[in-house]
C-alpha positions, 0 to 999 in steps of 0.5 A: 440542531446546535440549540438541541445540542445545547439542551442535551448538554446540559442535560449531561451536565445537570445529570453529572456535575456531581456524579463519581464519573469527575474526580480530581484526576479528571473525567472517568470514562467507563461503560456508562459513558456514551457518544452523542452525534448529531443526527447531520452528521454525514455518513463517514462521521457515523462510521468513525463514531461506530469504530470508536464504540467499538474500540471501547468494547476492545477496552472495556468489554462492551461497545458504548452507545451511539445517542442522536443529539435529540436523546437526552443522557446522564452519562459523561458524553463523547461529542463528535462533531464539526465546531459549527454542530457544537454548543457555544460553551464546547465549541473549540477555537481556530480550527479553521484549516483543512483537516485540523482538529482538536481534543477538548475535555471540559464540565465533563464532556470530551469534544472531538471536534474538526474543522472539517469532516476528515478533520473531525474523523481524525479526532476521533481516531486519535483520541482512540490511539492516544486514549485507549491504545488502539493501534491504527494498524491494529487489523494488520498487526493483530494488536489488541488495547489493554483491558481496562474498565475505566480510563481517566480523561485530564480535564481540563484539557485542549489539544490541538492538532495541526493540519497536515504536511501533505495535502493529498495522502494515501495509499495504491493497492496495486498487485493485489494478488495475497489479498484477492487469494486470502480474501476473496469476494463473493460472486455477487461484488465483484470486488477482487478482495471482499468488501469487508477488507476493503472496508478494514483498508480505508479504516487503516487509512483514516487510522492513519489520517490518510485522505486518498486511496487508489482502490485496486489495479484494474478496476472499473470507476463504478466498482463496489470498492470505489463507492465504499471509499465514498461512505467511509470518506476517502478521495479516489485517485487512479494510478499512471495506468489508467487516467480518468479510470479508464481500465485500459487492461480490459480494452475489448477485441477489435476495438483500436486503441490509437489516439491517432488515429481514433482519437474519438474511440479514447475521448468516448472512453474517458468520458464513459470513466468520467461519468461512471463515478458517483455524483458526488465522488470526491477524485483527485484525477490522474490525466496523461496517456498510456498504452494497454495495461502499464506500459508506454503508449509509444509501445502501442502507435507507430506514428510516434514510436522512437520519436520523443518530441512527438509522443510528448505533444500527443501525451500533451494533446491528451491531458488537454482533452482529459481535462476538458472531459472532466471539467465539463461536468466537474468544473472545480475537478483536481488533476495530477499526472505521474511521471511513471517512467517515460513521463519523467525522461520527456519533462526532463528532456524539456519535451512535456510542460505540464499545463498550469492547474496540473500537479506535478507527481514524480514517481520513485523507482521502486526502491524509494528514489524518487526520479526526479533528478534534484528538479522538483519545485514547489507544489508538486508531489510523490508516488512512492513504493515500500513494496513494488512488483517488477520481478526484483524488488520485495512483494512479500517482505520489507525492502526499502530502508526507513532512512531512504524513505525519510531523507526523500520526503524529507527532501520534497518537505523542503522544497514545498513539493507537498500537494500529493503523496501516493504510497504503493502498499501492494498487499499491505500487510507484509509492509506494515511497519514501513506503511505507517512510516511514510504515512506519519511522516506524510501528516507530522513532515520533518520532525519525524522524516529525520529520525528513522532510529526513533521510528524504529524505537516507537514501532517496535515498542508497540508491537513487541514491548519495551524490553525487546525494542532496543535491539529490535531497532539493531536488528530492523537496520541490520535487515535493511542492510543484508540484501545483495545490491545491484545498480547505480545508486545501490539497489537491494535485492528483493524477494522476487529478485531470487525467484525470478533469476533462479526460475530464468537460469534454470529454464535457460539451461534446460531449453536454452531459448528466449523467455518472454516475448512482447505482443503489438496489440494486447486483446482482452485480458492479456498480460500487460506489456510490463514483462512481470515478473521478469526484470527485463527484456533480455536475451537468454543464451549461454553468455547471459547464463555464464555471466548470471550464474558468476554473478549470483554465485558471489552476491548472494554468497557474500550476502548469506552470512549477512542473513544467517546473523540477522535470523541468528539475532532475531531468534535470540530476540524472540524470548523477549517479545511478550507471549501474546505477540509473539505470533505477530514477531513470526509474521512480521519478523521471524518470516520476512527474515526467512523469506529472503535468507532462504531465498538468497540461499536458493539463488546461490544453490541454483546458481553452483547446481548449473554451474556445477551440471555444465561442469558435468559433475552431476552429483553435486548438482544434485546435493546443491537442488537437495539444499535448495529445496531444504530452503523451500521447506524452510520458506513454507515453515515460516509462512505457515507460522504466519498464517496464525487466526485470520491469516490462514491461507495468507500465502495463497495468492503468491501469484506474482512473487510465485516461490511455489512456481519456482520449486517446481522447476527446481524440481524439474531440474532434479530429473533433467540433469540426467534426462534432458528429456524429461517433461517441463510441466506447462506453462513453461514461459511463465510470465506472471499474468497468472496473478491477474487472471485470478484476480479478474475472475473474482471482479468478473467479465467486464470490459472498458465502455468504448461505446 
């Protein structure tokens, strides 16, 4: 192949050594040039090489032709390769260490070349950014090149691209309930999100030279979703929930889940997950043990719950065997397990050891500290979140600070704690500014992760233009700032955080009767035993009422004038977003602002309607529900100029923050202040699990294989 190669190349160059295509500037390319790959190429290469063409058609107007080395072209040539599929004279040197690669432009041919496949993949997606100007976000920002009809290559030219800081890096898809609503999967994929979606996430995430993906929630190893990820070239990991894969949220009836007592039943199950992959899957395996769903497995087996020690040597007992699992058919196999809450008390209570040849992953709390308490060591790694569903942090807007986020990473970067890097993305698009944050300070390390401001500078620069991007900057760190705190170190009040409080207070009022309960066992398809979207298991009662309607009352009355002057800014920014992007500043914008300045407004006119009906002054309550369903309507304003072009009925799947849920009960309240009779519509001890209903009546009627 490399001597045909060879011929090809020089066929290109006795073609064009003379042609108006070089020029003192450099190599012109336009929409005579091609792509020359080699026909070995594997098939994620391939895909790599149609998204460039078709990038050039974004450009230029037209795709450029894809030529098999085999086929002879007088045209200025993009090869794409692997150094070893390349001619002698083009061949970059020294890239020898995973993942780098390098862009080359010499006697009229620009090499993309990398040390390996990923790294050949990223070449080709950077010379699309830096060459042609397409955004790697590009599907979620709605960002489009500007039309040219040719660009100019500098020849001579030699790029080189370090390998990256973190070894492992991707994405979790988790709670995925916008993504499922907007983009459904027909019947015959049983994917949650259709697959073209899927196909547009892993391009996102090579885009953004990530390696890893955690392809959905509760999801089966052998899903149309997981294969995909094989063809586009990205390692599959599973989250804490579901070790090996094992989709444990779709345990069948009747069937024990005790690692005590059956232990034989669990190893069957690993097993079956092991061997449901393809053959040839690339999987970074998370091993440990959890019970039904995502919750602690001392929550499921008598015999270790309220004693530590032995529930660490049980978790340590299944590792070992989860190991043994795979590397009986996969003896080279990478294994991580994440410290997901009770995990990280046992290690650092000195109860778990995580065996050698395991990487250590500690998981942050959801608002970007990472729980590891100044203990992490060198190669070990992150789970982290931007959006994050426990029923108080932000399932539809931005929340966690930049600068938390960097000085985290930034953190693990010096202390060699970079085998891994997993970021919770949720539905990605309403935290897509932040997403490429983490994952360009996961690929460049520090010399990003000190810098949040310039983040926020290049950010807003693409997105909005030059003019705007100064006080863009302002006005990100100003949001960041707006929220209401709770907690030890500060917590931010996210979008859920108002609707789940608003939608407990008002049903405490009007029945006065604990909200959630939590079953021993959970039969098929029933709601984890992680309360969502309440924020915890707590008592309701009139002294937890009289202390939260107190509390939201001056929280949320304090932040509001915060929330006013960001939405008064941001709206002052608008006319200076160039007119083609202004659609994307309402989305990423105009509606993330409104969200949670209306919101807060809501939990504050909540909070003074019930104070104000246990006052008896009935009449204020009632212009207090008035204004909060103003602030609805404001919220559907905003998210319905978000639903611009393909986006429309984006807010449809709000399962799990639920703000349709939470009108409807302040609704209610409007009549039961004065008939404490009146009908509350079912179901009225909602626990959220309505998300994952939807969701698994698209992936179908599955359960775990225990057989």
């Amino acid at each position: 192949m490399k001597f045909v190669l060879a011929v090809v190349t020089a066929a290109v160059l006795a073609a064009t050594s003379s042609s108006s295509a070089r020029n003192s500037r450099g190599i012109v390319l336009d929409r005579t040039a091609v792509i020359v790959l080699a026909p070995d190429e594997p098939e994620p290469v391939r895909q790599a090489a149609e998204d460039l063409a078709n990038d050039f058609r974004k450009v230029m107007g037209e795709p450029l032709k894809i030529l098999s080395a085999e086929t002879n072209a007088a045209a200025p040539a993009i090869l794409i390769g692997e150094p070893a599929h390349l001619p002698d004279p083009l061949r970059p040197a020294g890239l020898s260490a995973p993942e780098s690669f390098s862009i080359s432009a010499r006697a009229n041919n620009i090499v993309l070349a990398g040390a390996d496949m990923r790294g050949t993949i990223y070449a080709v997606y950077q010379f699309s950014e830096k060459y042609l100007g397409v955004d790697p976000m590009y599907y979620w920002t709605d960002s489009e090149p500007a039309h040219r009809s040719s660009i100019t290559i500098p020849e001579p030219l030699e790029e080189r691209f370090r390998p990256p800081v973190f070894k492992y890096r991707g994405l979790f898809i988790n709670d995925e309930d916008m993504l499922t609503g907007w983009a459904p999967a027909p019947s015959n994929e049983n994917t949650g999100i259709s697959l073209d979606v899927w196909n547009k996430i892993y391009e996102t995430i090579l885009r953004l030279k990530g390696n890893m993906v955690a392809p959905g929630t509760w999801i089966f190893p052998d899903d149309a979703q997981v294969k995909l990820a094989a063809k586009r070239g990205l390692i599959v990991t599973q989250h804490h929930a579901i070790p090996l894969g094992l989709n444990v949220a779709r345990w069948p009836q009747n069937v024990p889940y005790n690692y005590t007592t059956h232990p034989e039943i669990l190893e069957r199950a690993w097993r079956n997950a092991v061997n449901s992959y393809l053959p040839n899957q690339e999987v970074v395996w998370s091993v440990g043990l959890r019970g039904l769903s995502d919750v602690t497995y001392a929550s499921m087996d008598p015999s270790v719950q309220n004693d530590n020690k032995a529930l660490a040597q049980l978790i340590s007992k299944a590792i070992a065997d989860q190991i043994g699992i795979v590397r009986a058919v996969r003896p080279d196999a990478k294994f991580v397990t994440n410290l997901w809450q009770e995990g990280a008390r046992l290690v650092q209570q000195g109860l778990l050891k995580i065996p050698s040849g395991v990487s250590t992953v500690w998981a942050d709390d959801g608002y970007g500290y990472i729980q590891d308490h100044g203990d992490v060591t060198a190669g070990q790694g992150i789970y982290d979140h931007v959006a994050m569903m426990n029923g108080r942090a932000n399932q539809l807007t931005e929340m966690v600070p930049l600068e938390r986020s960097f000085s985290e990473m930034g953190r693990y970067i010096k202390a060699d704690a970079t085998s891994y890097f997993l970021v919770n993305t949720s539905d990605i698009r309403p935290v897509s500014m932040s997403t490429q944050a983490v994952m360009d300070a996961a690929w460049n390390g520090l010399p990003v992760a000190t810098n949040p401001d310039e983040f926020y500078r290049r950010w807003s620069t693409k997105e909005f233009g030059e003019k705007a991007a100064p006080k863009l900057v302002e006005l990100y760190k100003q949001y960041f700032k707006a929220p209401a705190h709770f907690g030890d170190p500060p917590r931010e009040y996210g979008d859920q955080l108002y609707h789940t409080e608003s939608r407990m207070m008002l049903l405490t009022y009007m029945i006065d009767a604990p909200l959630y309960s939590i079953p021993s066992q959970a039969p098929k398809w029933s709601p984890p035993h992680v309360l969502l979207p309440g924020a915890s298991m707590r008592p309701a009662g009139k002294e937890w009422l009289r202390q939260t309607v107190a509390r939201e009352i001056q929280q949320c009355g304090d932040a509001q004038s915060r929330w006013d002057a960001v939405w008064k800014d941001a709206i002052a920014i608008e006319p200076l977003i160039p007119t083609l992007r202004r659609p994307f500043y309402h989305a990423q914008v105009l509606a993330m602002i409104a969200i949670n300045r209306q919101s807060n407004r809501i939990l504050y006119l909540v909070s003074k309607a019930i104070q104000d009906a246990q006052n008896k002054d009935t009449a204020q309550a009632h212009k207090d529900l008035a204004e909060a369903l103003s602030a609805f309507d404001e919220i559907e304003r905003a998210e319905a100029a978000a639903e611009y072009g393909k986006w429309k009925h984006w807010y449809r799947g709000d399962w799990l923050t639920g703000i349709y849920r939470t009108r409807q009960i302040v609704e209610v309240m409007t009549k039961f202040i004065d008939d404490p009779e009146t009908h509350l519509a079912p179901p009225v001890l909602w626990d959220g699990w309505e998300a994952y209903y939807h969701i698994m009546h698209y992936e179908g009627d599955r359960t775990a294989d225990v057989k």
